[in-house]
N, C-alpha and C positions, 0 to 999 in steps of 0.2 A: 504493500500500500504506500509505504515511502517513496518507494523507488517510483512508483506512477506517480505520486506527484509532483516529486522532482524531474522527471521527466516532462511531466506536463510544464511547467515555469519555461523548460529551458529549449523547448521545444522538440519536435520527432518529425524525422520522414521517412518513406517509406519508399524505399529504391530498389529498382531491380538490375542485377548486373549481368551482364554477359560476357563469357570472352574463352579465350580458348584454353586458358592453365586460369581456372578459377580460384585452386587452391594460392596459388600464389596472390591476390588479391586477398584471401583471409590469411596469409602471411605477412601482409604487408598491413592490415587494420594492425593486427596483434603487434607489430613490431613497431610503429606509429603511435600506440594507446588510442584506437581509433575504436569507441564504444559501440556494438552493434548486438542486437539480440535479433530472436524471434526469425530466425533465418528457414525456409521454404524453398526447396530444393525443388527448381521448376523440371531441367534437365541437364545432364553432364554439363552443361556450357551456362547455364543459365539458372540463378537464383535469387530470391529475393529477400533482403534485412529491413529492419528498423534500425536508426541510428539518431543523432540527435543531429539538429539543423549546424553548431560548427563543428561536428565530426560528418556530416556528409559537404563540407568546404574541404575538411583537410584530408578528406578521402578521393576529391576532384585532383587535388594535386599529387599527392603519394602515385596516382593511376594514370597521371599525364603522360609518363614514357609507356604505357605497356597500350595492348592492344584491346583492355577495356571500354566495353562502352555502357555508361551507366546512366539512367533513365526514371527520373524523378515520381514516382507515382502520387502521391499525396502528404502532404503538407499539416501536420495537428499541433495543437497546444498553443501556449498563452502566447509567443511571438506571433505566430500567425495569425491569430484571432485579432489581436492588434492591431496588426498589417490590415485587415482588409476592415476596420470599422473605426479607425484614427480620423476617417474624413468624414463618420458618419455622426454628425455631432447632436442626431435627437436620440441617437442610439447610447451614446456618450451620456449623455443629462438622463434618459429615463437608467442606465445604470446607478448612476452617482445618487438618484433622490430616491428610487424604490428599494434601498438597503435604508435610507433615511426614513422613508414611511414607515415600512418593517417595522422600524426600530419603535418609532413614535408609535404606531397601532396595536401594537402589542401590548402597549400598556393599558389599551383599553378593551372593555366589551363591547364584542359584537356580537355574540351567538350567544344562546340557552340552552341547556339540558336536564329537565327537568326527571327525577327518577325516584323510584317510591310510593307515588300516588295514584291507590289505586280510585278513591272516589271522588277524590277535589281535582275538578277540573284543572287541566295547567296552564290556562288563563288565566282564574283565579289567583294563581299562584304568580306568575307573571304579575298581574295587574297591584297585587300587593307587594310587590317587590317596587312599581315602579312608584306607588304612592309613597315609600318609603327611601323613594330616591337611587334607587338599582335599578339602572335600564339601559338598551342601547346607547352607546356610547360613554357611560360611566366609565372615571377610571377604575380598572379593574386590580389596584396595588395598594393596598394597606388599607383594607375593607374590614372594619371593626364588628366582627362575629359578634361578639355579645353586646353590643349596642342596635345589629339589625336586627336579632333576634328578638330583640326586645320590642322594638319596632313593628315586627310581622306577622307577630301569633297572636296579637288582640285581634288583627284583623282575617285569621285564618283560624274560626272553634275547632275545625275538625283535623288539626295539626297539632301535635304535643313538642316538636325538633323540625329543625329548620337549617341548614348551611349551607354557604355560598362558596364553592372552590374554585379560585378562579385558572386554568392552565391555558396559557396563551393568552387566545381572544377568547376562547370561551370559558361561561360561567356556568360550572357545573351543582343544580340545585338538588341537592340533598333534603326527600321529606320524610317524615315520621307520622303518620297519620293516629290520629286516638284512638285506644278501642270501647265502644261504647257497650256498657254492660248490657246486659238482656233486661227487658221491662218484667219487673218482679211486683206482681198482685197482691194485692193486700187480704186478710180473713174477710175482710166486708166488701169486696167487689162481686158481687150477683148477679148474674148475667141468663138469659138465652139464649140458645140458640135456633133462630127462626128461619122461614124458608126464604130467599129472596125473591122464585117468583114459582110458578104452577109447575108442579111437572109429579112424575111416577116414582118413587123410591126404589133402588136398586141397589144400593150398598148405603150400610150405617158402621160407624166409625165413633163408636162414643168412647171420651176419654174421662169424662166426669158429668155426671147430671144424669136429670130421670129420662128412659127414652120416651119418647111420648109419643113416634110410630112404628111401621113395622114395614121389613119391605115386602114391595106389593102397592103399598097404601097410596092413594093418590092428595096430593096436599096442596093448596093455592099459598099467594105470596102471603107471608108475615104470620100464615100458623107455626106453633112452636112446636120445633122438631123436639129438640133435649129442653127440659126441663131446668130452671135451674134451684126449684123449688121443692122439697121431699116432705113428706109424713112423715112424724117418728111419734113414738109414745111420749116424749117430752114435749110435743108441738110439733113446730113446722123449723124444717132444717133448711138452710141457705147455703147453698155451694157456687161456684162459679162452671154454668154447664160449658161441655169445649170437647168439641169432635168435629168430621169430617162427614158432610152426607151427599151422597150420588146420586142423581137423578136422571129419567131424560126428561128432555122439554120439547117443548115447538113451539116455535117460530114463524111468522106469516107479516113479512116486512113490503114493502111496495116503494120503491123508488121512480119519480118522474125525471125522462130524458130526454133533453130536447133535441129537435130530430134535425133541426137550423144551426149551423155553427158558423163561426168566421175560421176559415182557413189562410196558411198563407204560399204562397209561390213561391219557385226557385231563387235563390241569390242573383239580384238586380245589382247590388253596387256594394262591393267593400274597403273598409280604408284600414290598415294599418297605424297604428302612433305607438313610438317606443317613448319609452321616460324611464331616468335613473334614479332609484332610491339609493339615496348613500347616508346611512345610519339612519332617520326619522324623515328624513327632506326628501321629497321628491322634484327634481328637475324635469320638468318637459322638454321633449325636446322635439314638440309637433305646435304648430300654432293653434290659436282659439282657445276656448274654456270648452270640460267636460262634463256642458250638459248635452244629452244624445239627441237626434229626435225621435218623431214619433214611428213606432213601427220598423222598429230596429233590433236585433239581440248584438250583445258585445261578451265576448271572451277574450278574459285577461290569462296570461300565461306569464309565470313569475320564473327567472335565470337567477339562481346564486351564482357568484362567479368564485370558483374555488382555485388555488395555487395548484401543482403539480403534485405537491407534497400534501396533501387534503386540508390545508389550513383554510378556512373561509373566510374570504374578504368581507367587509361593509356594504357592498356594493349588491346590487340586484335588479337585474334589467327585467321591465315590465314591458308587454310586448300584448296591448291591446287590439284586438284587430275586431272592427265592427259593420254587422252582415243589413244592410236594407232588404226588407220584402216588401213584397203588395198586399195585400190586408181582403181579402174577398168573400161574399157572403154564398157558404156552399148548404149542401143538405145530404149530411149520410145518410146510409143505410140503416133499413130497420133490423138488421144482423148485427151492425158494429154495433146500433147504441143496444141491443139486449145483451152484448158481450160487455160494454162498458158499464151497465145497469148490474151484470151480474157482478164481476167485478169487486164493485162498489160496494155490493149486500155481503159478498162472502167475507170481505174484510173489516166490514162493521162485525158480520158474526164471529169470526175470529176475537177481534178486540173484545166480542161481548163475554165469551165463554170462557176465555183466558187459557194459558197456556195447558193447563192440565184438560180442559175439557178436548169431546171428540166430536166430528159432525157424520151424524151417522148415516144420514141420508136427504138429501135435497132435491128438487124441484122448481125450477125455475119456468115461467109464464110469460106471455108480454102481450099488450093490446094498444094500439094507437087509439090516443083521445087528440085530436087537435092537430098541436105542432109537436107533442110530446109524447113519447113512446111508455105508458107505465108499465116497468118491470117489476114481477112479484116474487120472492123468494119463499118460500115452504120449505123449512127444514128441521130434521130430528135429531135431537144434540143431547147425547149426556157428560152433566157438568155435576162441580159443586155448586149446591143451591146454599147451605146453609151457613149465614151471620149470624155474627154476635149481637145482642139487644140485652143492653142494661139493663137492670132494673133497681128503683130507687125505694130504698124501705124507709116508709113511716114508724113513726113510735108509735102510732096509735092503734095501726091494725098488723105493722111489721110486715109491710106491704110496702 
């Protein structure tokens, strides 16, 4: 590794020689101190070395009497590189000032990494950092830990630890989330558990409380499945009822779809506008202000600009390019809108029955009234039906 880089300073080329008593020319480098490595024996007459740029001068001369002819192939290292950019003088200045930027940006932040959280957004965590003065472009050297700490966890409950490492440009955020105990019932919370809407009993799941059906039994919204209420020989006993009950249900939902839509045509006209964000600032570098008009979409595409070496600059080219259409009044099909109508219903039902429920069987209908296609959905779903319902007890009847 020495050797390459002293080599490199003092320059290398790459020559090929030929000639008729070869040997005698590597008699004459060695008897010279004439430095040559990495030698490539093309054919009896003909081979090729590395040497350095004044050992291939003083090897021009050593070989001036003999019958050598020797044939420069390529040129490397710091003379060279010299040589051909001594006159290039923006090449010269972007040298001299981007070791000086380096130098200067390093000592600040430009990037985040936030790690640990799995339930606070890292926004949140971001956005308290910057109200507390950590953000793009902060110096990132001699950042008082137990002063920003102090700082960030009033405004972060769901955080117990919190630190900012800074390596490089970026600010590595270390979080410790809290863990929140289980909600623990007291002797006097009395509850039921009731039905939340009509359906058939299929599975009961009691964990405490009186059962109050059976499956088989059919039950509408808000009769009480469990009990939270018992007979005893001392009176009436108070528990908190809590189980799980299964039912099927059905469903019979109707959505209206209008059968008139505005469409839009193929791309009429688009423009392009780049602008540079460099740390918070964005520079344009398109004319006008960005408001759009009417009946346009715009996609923005964001470039971090990274070094070779993956350190990430400040810098981030935004590369908006925006599509004009024509705006026209069409009329689908009574196929698409019962497909968009269904759609619509199964994903309400979804959302309605929740992850644990199943849909067990459907039905879908459609009839044009007007301009609007109504789609009707019929379906048999078994779910959990059964909520909790308080119950508040008086002194007087203990009720």
């Amino acid at each position: 590794m020495y050797r390459k880089a002293v080599n490199y300073l003092r320059g290398q080329a790459v020559v090929e020689i030929t000639s008729s008593a070869p040997e005698r020319v590597v008699n004459l480098c060695a008897a010279h101190g004439i430095p040559f490595w990495d030698v490539d024996w093309r054919t009896e007459r003909c081979f090729r070395v590395t040497t350095t740029l004044p050992g291939l001068r003083r090897l021009r001369e050593v070989t001036a009497d003999t019958d050598a002819d020797i044939r420069l192939l390529r040129k490397t290292g710091a003379p060279e590189l010299w040589r051909r950019c001594r006159r290039r003088y923006v090449l010269l200045a972007a040298a001299l000032v981007l070791p000086l930027l380096l130098a200067l940006g390093s000592a600040f932040i430009w990037d985040f990494a936030v790690s640990g959280n799995d339930t606070v957004p890292t926004e949140e965590i971001l956005q308290a950092l910057e109200r507390c003065g950590v953000r793009v472009g902060t110096r990132g050297v001699g950042l008082d830990q137990d002063d920003l700490r102090n700082r960030v966890l009033p405004l972060l409950p769901d955080v117990v630890y919190l630190a900012v490492n800074v390596r490089g440009c970026t600010a590595h955020v270390q979080v410790v989330e809290r863990t929140r105990p289980p909600h623990l019932y007291r002797d006097s919370d009395v509850q039921n558990v009731v039905a939340a809407r009509d359906g058939l009993i299929t599975k009961i799941e009691a964990l405490d409380g009186v059962t109050c059906v059976q499956v088989g039994d059919t039950v509408q919204a808000g009769q009480v499945l469990l009990g939270g209420v018992a007979d005893s020989p001392r009176g009436c006993r108070y528990m908190r009822a809590h189980g799980r009950i299964r039912a099927r249900t059905w469903y019979c939902w109707t959505v209206p779809v209008p059968l008139d839509v505005c469409e839009k045509t193929g791309e009429e006209g688009a423009v392009t506008r780049v602008a540079v964000d460099i740390g918070r600032q964005r520079i344009k570098l398109y004319a006008g202000g960005s408001v759009l008009p009417v009946d346009c979409d715009k996609i923005t595409e964001y470039r971090g600009l990274r070094l070779p070496f993956g350190l990430r600059l400040p810098v981030t080219l935004a590369v908006e390019r925006t599509v004009t259409h024509t705006m026209y009044d069409g009329q689908r099909t009574e196929d698409d809108a019962r497909a968009e109508g269904e759609r619509q219903l199964l994903a309400q039902l979804r959302q309605t029955i929740g992850e644990d429920g199943a849909i067990l069987q459907t039905d879908v209908s459609a009839r044009r009234q007007g301009a609007y296609l109504m789609v009707t959905l019929r379906a048999e779903c078994e779910e959990q039906i059964g909520v909790d319902a308080p119950l508040a007890i008086t002194s007087d009847t203990g009720r």
